[in-house]
Each structure stands twice: as structure tokens, then as C-alpha cells.
C-alpha positions in Angstrom: 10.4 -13.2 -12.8 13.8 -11.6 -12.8 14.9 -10.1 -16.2 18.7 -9.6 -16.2 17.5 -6.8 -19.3 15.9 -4.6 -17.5 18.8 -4.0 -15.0 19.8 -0.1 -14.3 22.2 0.4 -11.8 22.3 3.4 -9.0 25.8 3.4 -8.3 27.5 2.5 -11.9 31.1 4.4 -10.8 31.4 1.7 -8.7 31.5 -0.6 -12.0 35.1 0.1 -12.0 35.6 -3.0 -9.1 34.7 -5.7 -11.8 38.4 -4.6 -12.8 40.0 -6.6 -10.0 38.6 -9.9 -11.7 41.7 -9.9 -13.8 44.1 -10.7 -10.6 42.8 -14.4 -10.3 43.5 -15.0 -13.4 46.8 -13.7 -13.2 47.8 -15.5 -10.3 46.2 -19.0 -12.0 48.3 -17.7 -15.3 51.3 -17.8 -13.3 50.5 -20.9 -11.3 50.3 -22.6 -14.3 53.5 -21.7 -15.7 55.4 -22.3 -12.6 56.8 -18.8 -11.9 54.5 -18.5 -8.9 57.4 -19.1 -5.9 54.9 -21.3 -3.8 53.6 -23.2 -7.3 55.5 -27.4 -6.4 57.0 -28.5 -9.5 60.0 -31.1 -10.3 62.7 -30.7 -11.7 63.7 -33.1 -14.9 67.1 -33.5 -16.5 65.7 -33.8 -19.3 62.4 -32.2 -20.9 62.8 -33.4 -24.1 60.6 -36.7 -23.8 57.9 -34.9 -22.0 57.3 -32.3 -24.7 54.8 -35.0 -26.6 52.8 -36.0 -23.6 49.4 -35.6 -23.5 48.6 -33.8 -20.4 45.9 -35.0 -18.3 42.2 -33.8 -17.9 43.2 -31.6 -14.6 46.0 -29.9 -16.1 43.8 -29.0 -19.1 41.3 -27.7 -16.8 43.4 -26.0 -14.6 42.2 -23.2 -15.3 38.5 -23.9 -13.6 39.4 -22.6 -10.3 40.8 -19.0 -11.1 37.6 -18.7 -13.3 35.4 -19.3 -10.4 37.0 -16.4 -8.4 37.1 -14.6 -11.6 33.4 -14.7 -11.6 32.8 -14.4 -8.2 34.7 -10.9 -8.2 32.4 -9.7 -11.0 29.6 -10.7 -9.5 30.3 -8.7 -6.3 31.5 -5.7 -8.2 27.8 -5.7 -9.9 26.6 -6.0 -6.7 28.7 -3.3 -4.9 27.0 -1.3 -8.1 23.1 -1.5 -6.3 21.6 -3.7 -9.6 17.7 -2.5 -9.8 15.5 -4.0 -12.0 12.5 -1.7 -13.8 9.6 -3.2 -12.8 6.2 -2.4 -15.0 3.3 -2.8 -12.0 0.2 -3.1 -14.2 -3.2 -2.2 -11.7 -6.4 -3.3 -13.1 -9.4 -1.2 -11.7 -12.0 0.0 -13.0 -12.6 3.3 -14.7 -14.8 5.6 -16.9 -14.2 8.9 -19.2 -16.8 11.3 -17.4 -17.4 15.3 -17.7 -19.6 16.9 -15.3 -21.6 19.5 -17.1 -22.6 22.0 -13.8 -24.9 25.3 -14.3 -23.2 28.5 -13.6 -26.8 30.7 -14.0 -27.9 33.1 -11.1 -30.9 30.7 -9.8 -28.1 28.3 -8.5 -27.7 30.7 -6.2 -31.1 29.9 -4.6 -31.2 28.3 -1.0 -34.0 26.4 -1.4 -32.7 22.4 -1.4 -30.3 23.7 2.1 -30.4 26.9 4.8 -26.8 27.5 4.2 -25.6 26.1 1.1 -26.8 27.2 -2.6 -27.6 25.2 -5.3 -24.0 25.6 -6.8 -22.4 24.6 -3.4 -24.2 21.5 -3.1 -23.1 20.3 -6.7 -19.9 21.5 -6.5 -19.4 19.7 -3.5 -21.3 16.3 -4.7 -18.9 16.2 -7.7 -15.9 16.6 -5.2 -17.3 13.4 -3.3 -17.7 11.7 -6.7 -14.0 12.6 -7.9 -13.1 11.7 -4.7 -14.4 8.4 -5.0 -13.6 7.7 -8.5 -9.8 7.7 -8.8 -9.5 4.8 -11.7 -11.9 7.8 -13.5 -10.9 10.5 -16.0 -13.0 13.0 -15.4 -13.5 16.7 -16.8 -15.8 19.4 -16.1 -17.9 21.9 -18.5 -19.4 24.9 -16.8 -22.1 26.4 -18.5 -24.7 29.2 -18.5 -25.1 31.1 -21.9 -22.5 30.1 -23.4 -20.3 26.8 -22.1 -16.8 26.5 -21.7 -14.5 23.5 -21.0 -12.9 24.0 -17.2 -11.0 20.9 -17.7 -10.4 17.9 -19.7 -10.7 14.8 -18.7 -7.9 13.6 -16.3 -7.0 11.5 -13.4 -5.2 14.2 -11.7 -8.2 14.6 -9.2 -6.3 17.1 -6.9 -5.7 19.9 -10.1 -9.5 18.9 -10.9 -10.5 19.7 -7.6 -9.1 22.9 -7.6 -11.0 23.7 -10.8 -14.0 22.9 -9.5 -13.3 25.0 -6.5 -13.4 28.0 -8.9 -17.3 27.3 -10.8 -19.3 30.0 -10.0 -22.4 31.4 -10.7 -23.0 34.3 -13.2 -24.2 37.6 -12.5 -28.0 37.2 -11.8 -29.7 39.1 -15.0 -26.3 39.8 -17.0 -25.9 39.1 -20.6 -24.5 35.2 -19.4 -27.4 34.8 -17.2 -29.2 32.4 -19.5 -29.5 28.3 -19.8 -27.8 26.9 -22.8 -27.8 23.4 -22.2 -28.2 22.1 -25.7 -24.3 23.7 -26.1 -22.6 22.5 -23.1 -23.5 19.0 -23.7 -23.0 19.5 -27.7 -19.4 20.8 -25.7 -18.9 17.5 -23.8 -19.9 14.9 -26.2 -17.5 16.6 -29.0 -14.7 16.7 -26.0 -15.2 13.0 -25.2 -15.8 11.8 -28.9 -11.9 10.8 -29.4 -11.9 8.9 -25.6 -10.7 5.2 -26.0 -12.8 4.5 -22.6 -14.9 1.5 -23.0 -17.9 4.1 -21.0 -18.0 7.4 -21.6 -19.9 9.0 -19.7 -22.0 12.7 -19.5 -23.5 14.1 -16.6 -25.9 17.1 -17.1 -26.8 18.6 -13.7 -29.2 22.2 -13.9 -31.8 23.9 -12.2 -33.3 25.2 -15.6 -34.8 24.6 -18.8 -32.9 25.2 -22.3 -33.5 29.6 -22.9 -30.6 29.6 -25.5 -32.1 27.8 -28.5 -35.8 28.9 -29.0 -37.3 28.9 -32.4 -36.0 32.4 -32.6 -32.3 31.1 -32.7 -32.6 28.3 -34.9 -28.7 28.3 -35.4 -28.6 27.2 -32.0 -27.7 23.3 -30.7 -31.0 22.6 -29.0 -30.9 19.7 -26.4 -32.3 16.8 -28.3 -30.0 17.5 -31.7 -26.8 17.5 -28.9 -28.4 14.5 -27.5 -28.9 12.3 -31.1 -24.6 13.8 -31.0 -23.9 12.0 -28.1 -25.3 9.1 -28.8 -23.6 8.8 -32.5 -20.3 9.3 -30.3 -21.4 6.3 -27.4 -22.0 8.3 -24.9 -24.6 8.0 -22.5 -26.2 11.1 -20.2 -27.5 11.2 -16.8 -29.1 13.9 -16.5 -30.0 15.6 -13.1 -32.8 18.6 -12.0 -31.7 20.6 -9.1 -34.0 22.4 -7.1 -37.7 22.1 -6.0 -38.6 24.4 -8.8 -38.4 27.9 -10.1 -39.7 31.1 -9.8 -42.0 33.1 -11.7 -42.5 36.8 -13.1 -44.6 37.2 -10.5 -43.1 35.4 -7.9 -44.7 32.1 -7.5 -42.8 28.8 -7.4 -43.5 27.1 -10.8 -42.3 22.8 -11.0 -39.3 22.6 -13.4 -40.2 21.3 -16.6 -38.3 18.1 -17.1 -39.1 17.2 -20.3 -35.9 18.1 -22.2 -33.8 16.6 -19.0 -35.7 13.0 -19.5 -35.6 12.9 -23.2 -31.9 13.4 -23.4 -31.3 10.6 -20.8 -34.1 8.5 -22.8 -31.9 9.3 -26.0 -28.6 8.4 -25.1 -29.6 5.2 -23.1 -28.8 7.2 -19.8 -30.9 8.1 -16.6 -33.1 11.0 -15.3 -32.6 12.4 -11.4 -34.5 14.5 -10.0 -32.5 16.4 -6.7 -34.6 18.4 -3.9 -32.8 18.4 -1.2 -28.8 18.9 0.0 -28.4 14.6 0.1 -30.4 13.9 -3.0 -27.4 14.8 -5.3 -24.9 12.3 -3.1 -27.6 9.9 -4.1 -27.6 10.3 -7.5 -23.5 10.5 -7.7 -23.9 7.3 -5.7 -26.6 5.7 -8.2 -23.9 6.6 -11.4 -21.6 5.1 -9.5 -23.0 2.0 -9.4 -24.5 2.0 -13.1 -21.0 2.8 -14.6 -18.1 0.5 -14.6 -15.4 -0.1 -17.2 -11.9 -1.6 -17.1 -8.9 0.8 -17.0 -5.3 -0.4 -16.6 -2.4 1.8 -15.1 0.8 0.9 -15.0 4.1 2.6 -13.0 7.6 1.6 -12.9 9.2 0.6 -9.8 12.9 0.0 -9.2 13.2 -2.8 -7.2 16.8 -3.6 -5.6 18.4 -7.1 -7.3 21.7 -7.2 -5.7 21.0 -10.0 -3.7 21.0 -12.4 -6.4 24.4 -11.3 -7.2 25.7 -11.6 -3.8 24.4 -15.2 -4.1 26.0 -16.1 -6.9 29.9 -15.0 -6.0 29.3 -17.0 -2.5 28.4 -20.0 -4.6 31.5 -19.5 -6.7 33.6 -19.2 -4.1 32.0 -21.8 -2.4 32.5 -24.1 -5.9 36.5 -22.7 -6.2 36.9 -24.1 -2.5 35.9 -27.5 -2.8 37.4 -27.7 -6.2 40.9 -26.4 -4.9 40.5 -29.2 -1.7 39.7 -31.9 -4.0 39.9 -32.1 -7.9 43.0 -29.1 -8.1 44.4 -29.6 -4.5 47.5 -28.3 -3.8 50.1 -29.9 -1.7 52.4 -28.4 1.3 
């Protein structure tokens, strides 16, 4: 529906035009006074017994016809003015608040799920796939290995979130960050998404480890199930996701990953446990999040859209009205 209030204009110098309106009504000013040289009168000897006469309903509303074209001017000079109205186009889709919690330790560097492509690669480019797919979605990412640090909040500017993601990598294999702290990067996430207004919010844990950071030798530390009872307090669910077929020991044999921690935080928080051995298995489980987790999220963007037309319109109806009305009602004759 057309709201005359929300009218900008892109040329407003050419306002200016709406000035010649005033010409009509000086010619019908003059008509009516008889100084116009084409205006028919008669002359009277003697005015005196017209002066109490009542005039009739034309002459009264003589002044009809230079209104019309008095209108009609304005309206072309707002049109000559490009009228656009702001437009608020609101798109429902639907949306969720997510952070992708990736593991930055040195046995994501392992080729074991793909010839060519490392652990990291494969989740790094898994997420891209899921961003890529998700653009109603804020999403954020948390890279962790000892310690966790927010890469970026939650947005929906997926093309400066791709380039973050671009730069995750792995951290020096047996430096002081090559440990697995995943009790703190999702005690990280959950306190980063507590404030989101998202009907879902939504944490996904993806590692090729178990928790090394908080032992019963570092009690101060956020252990996995405490950040998990945290996330839940705050509405949030977890998927959580094991990477790899397994890890290495000491000595060199390939041990299973202990999953334990992984399923009880999902179990916790009302999310679901993955398990990813091979280069598609993490598509899959994008693509099985993606179905679970749907919310509504409105957008809205402002659109100029050209209402000059209307105008035109109008002053061709006017002067369409001032011709008939000057041939019949106010005719003038030769």
C-alpha cells in the first residue's frame, strides 16, 4: 500500500517547478475580474442595482477550473522531483545462533580420515559448506587447543566469517598450546551465546581428542561436564562431533578415542553425538544439524521504490477534469 509518508525524493532541486502553480491562478484571478483582454463581459450603464445580487452557483465557483490546473502543475512538479517511497521488505527464513568450536591441536594434522587433506582441512572446509548453506544463520567460531579464543562472533556476514576460518590452524605439535581444553572453549561459547535472542542457539564441539586441560591436578579448571550443566542453564544445546579413527599411543599403536566426555555433553544439553571417520562423514553430520535445527529469523531492508507515476496520474486526471469543466459547466464563448 502506498504511504504518501514515507516519500523521499532524488531530485528535490527540482521542487522549485511546483512554483509555476501560482500562474493558473493568476490568470483565473484576472479572468474573474475582467482585466483579462479575451475575458466577454457587458457593459451596464448603470451598476448600481447589480451590486446586491446574489451571484449564481458558477460564478461562486469560478474558481474550480484554475484550481484543477493549479493542482495538476503541483502534481507534475513532484513528479519531475522522482518521488520514492522507503519500502521495509521484511524476509522470513529461518535461522539459528551457532559457534563452531574447531580443535587447533597438532593431531589434526593427521591424514588418517583422507590421503591429502588433514583433519583440520576437512573441518575447516565442512564448516565452510555449512556457512555456506546457512545464510538466515549467525554463526561464530571458537578455536581451541589449550587455551580457547573467540575467532569471531556470531554474524551473518558469511564472507568475513569465511575468511576467519580460512586462518584456524593447528598448533605447534608438542608446544606449550599443544594440549585439549575442551571444557574451556565450550565454557567460551556458551558464555558468548548466553545474551543471543535466537529462539535455537546452538554449539557445535568438533575434536579429535579427549579433555588434557582439566585433570584432578587442575581443579580450577572448567571441566567438560561443569561447561556442559553452563550451557544448558543458558538454552543451549551441543552437538558434539569425534574426528578421526583414533589416536596414537606412547608407543605408537592406534588407541579408539574415548568418547565418553563428547556423548555426555551432547546427553547434557539435549544435543547429539557424531562420530566422523572419514573425509564425507563430517558433510554428514553438518547435514544432520542442519536438519535438527530450525528457528525463525526475520530480516528486513529498505528499498526505494520509484512513485512518480501515481503523480503523473493524478495531474492527467486534473487536467482531464479542468477540460470538461471549462467545455461544459465554465464554458467560455467566442
Amino acid at each position: 500500500m502506498f504511504d504518501p509518508s514515507a516519500l523521499v525524493f532524488a531530485e528535490p532541486a527540482r521542487l522549485w517547478l511546483t512554483a509555476l502553480a501560482i500562474l493558473p491562478w493568476i490568470y483565473g484571478h484576472l479572468a474573474l475580474r475582467g482585466e483579462h483582454p479575451r475575458t466577454p463581459h457587458v457593459d451596464f450603464s448603470a451598476t448600481q442595482a447589480l451590486a446586491n445580487a446574489p451571484g449564481s452557483w458558477r460564478s461562486r465557483l469560478a474558481f474550480v477550473p484554475p484550481l484543477l490546473v493549479t493542482l495538476a502543475v503541483i502534481m507534475l512538479g513532484l513528479a519531475i522531483a522522482r518521488p520514492r517511497e522507503r519500502v521495509v521488505r521484511t524476509d522470513e527464513t529461518r535461522g539459528i545462533d551457532v559457534l563452531l568450536c574447531i580443535d587447533a591441536s597438532s593431531s589434526m594434522a593427521a591424514l588418517d580420515m583422507s590421503p591429502t587433506r588433514t583433519r583440520l582441512d576437512l573441518a575447516k572446509a565442512s564448516a565452510r559448506r555449512f556457512i555456506d548453506g546457512r545464510p538466515a544463520d549467525a554463526i561464530g567460531i571458537v578455536r581451541f587447543a589449550r587455551f580457547a579464543d573467540l575467532v569471531c562472533p556470531t554474524t551473518r556476514d558469511h564472507r568475513a566469517l569465511a575468511k576467519m576460518l580460512e586462518q584456524v590452524q593447528h598448533v605447534e605439535a608438542d608446544g606449550p598450546e599443544d594440549r585439549t581444553g575442551i571444557g574451556s572453549a565450550l565454557a567460551l561459547a556458551a558464555k558468548t551465546l548466553r545474551s543471543s535472542t535466537s529462539r535455537s542457539k546452538v554449539i557445535v564441539m568438533l575434536t579429535d581428542g579427549e579433555e588434557n586441560v582439566a585433570t584432578t591436578a587442575t581443579p580450577d579448571e572448567i571441566g567438560p561436564l561443569l561447561a556442559a550443566e553452563l550451557s544448558r542453564e543458558y538454552g543451549i544445546r551441543v552437538y558434539s562431533i569425534a574426528a578421526g579413527i583414533g589416536k596414537r599411543s606412547e608407543t605408537g599403536v592406534l588407541e579408539p578415542l574415548d568418547t565418553t566426555q563428547l556423548r555426555g555433553i551432547a546427553e547434557t544439553t539435549g544435543g547429539a553425538f557424531f562420530e566422523a571417520k572419514d573425509d564425507r562423514a563430517i558433510d554428514i553430520v553438518y547435514d544432520r544439524i542442519d536438519e535438527l535445527e530450525k528457528s525463525i529469523a526475520r530480516t528486513s531492508d529498505v528499498e526505494l521504490v520509484d512513485r512518480h507515476w501515481p503523480f503523473v496520474a493524478l495531474a492527467l486526471l486534473l487536467l482531464a477534469l479542468y477540460h470538461a469543466t471549462r467545455t461544459t459547466l465554465w464554458r467560455t464563448l467566442p
